[in-house]
C-alpha positions in Angstrom: -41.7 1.2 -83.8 -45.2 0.7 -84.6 -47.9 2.8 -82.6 -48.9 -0.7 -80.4 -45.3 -1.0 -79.4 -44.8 2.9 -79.1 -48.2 2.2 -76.3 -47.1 -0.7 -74.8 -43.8 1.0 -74.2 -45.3 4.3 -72.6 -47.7 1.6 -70.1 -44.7 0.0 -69.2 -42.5 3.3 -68.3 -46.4 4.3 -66.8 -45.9 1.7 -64.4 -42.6 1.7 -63.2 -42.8 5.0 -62.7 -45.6 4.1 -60.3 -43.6 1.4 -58.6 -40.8 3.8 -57.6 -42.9 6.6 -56.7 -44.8 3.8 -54.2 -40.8 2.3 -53.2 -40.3 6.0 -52.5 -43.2 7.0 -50.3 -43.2 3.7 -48.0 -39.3 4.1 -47.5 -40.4 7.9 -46.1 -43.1 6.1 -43.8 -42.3 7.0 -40.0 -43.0 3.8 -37.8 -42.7 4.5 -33.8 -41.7 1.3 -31.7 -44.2 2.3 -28.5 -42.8 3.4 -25.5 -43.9 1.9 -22.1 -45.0 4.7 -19.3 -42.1 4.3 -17.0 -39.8 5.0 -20.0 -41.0 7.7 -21.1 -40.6 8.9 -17.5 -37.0 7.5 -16.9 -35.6 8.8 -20.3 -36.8 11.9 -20.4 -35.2 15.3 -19.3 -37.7 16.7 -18.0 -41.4 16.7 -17.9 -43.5 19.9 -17.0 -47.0 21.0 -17.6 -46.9 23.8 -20.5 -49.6 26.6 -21.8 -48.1 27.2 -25.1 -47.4 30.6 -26.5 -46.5 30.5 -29.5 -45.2 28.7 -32.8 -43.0 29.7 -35.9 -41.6 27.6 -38.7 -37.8 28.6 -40.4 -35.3 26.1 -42.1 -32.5 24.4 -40.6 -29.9 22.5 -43.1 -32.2 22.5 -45.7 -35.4 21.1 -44.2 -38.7 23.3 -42.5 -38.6 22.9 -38.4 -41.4 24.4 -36.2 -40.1 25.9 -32.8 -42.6 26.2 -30.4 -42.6 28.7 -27.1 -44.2 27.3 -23.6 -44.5 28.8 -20.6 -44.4 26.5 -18.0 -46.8 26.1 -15.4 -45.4 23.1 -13.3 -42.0 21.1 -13.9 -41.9 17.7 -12.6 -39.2 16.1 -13.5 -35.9 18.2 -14.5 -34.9 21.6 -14.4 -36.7 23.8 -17.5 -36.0 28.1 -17.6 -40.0 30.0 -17.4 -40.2 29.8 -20.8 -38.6 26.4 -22.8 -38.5 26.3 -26.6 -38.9 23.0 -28.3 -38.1 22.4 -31.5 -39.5 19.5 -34.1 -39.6 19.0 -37.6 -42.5 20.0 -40.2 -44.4 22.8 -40.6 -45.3 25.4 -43.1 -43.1 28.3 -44.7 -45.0 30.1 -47.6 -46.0 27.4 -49.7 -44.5 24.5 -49.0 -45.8 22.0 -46.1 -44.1 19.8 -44.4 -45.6 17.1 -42.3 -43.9 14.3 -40.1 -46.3 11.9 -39.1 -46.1 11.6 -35.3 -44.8 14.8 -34.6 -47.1 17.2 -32.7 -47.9 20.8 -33.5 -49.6 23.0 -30.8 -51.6 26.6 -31.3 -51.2 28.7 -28.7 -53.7 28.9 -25.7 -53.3 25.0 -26.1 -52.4 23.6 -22.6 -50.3 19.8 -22.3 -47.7 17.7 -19.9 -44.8 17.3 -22.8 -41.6 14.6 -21.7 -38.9 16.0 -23.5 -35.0 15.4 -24.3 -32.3 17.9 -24.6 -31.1 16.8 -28.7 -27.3 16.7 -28.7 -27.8 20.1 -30.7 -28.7 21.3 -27.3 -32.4 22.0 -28.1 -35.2 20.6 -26.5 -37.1 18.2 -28.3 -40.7 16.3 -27.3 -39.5 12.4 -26.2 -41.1 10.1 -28.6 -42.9 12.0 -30.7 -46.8 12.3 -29.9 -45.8 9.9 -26.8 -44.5 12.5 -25.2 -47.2 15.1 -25.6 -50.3 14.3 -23.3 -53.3 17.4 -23.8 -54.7 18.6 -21.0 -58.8 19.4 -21.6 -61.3 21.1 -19.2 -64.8 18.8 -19.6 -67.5 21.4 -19.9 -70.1 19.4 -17.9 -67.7 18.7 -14.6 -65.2 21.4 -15.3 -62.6 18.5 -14.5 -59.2 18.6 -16.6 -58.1 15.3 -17.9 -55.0 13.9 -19.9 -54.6 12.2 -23.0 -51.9 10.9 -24.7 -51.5 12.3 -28.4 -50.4 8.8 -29.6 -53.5 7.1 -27.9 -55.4 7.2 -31.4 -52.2 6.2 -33.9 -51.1 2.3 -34.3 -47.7 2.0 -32.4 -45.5 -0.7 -32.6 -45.1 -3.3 -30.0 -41.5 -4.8 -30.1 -42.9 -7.5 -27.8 -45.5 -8.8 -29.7 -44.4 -7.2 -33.1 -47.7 -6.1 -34.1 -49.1 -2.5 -34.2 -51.5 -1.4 -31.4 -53.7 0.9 -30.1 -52.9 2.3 -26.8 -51.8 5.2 -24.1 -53.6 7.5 -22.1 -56.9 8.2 -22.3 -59.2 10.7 -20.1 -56.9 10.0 -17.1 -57.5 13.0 -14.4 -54.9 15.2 -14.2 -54.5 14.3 -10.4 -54.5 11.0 -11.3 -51.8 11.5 -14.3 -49.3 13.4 -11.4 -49.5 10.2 -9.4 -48.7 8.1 -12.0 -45.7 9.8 -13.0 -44.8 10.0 -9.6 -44.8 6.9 -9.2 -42.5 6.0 -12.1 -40.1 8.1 -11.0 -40.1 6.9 -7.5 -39.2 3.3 -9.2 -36.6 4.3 -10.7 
């Protein structure tokens, strides 16, 4: 084999190598079909308003989960104990990272309404994703809390229109946020 081939042959295995690793990451890619407001309501468990305590990563069959504490400060929808865990994957355990796009991660002293789902594993799990998780913030200048939805900035996508979008809940008032879950729940 002459040097040119011996080149031409490294470029080629160069370049599949490439493919693959590009086959690989866009078969990992985590694509959320959007959820409408009233489902999120309807399907989930329960739905509270949470200060959260606390967060700790371990492994669970082989992959790194964060479980996260809450206190909760107001339940509406469901029946949750003072103190719920939730559990989701990704996190960090020495040094490896693990990150699922989509999945929310909270510090404590972070206040949010979360929709969540009991996982057939019996643990409680945020509905959706970042659909489910809506953060609560104080406005400095009017000290008025609002709500927005941590999916509101990510493309979702629409099953009706098959196309990914922008949406969710933006700056709502928390008052305002109650109603509207209220609401969906008296419709259904």
């Amino acid at each position: 084999m002459s040097e040119r081939d011996r080149k031409e042959f490294l470029w080629m295995l160069f370049l599949i190598g490439l493919v693959m690793l590009a086959l690989a990451v866009m078969a990992n890619a985590t694509t959320l079909a959007r959820l409408q407001f009233d489902e999120l309501v309807t399907t989930a468990n329960a739905i509270a308003r949470v200060h959260c305590l606390r967060a700790e990563t371990h492994w669970k069959s082989g992959e790194i989960w964060t479980r996260t504490d809450f206190l909760v400060v107001a339940t509406n929808k469901g029946s949750l104990p003072r103190i719920v865990e939730v559990e989701m994957p990704g996190g960090i355990v020495g040094h490896l990272h693990s990150r699922v796009e989509e999945v929310p991660s909270f510090a404590p002293g972070e206040e949010a309404y979360l929709f969540l789902w009991i996982s057939p594993d019996g643990t409680f799990r945020i509905l959706g994703w970042s659909q489910g998780s809506f953060r609560i913030r104080k406005e400095s200048s009017t000290g008025q809390e609002t709500v927005t939805q941590d999916s509101a900035s990510a493309p979702m996508f629409d099953p009706a229109s098959r196309q990914f979008r922008h949406g969710g809940v933006r700056k709502l008032p928390v008052a305002v946020f109650e109603v509207k879950v209220k609401r969906a729940m008296a419709t259904h």
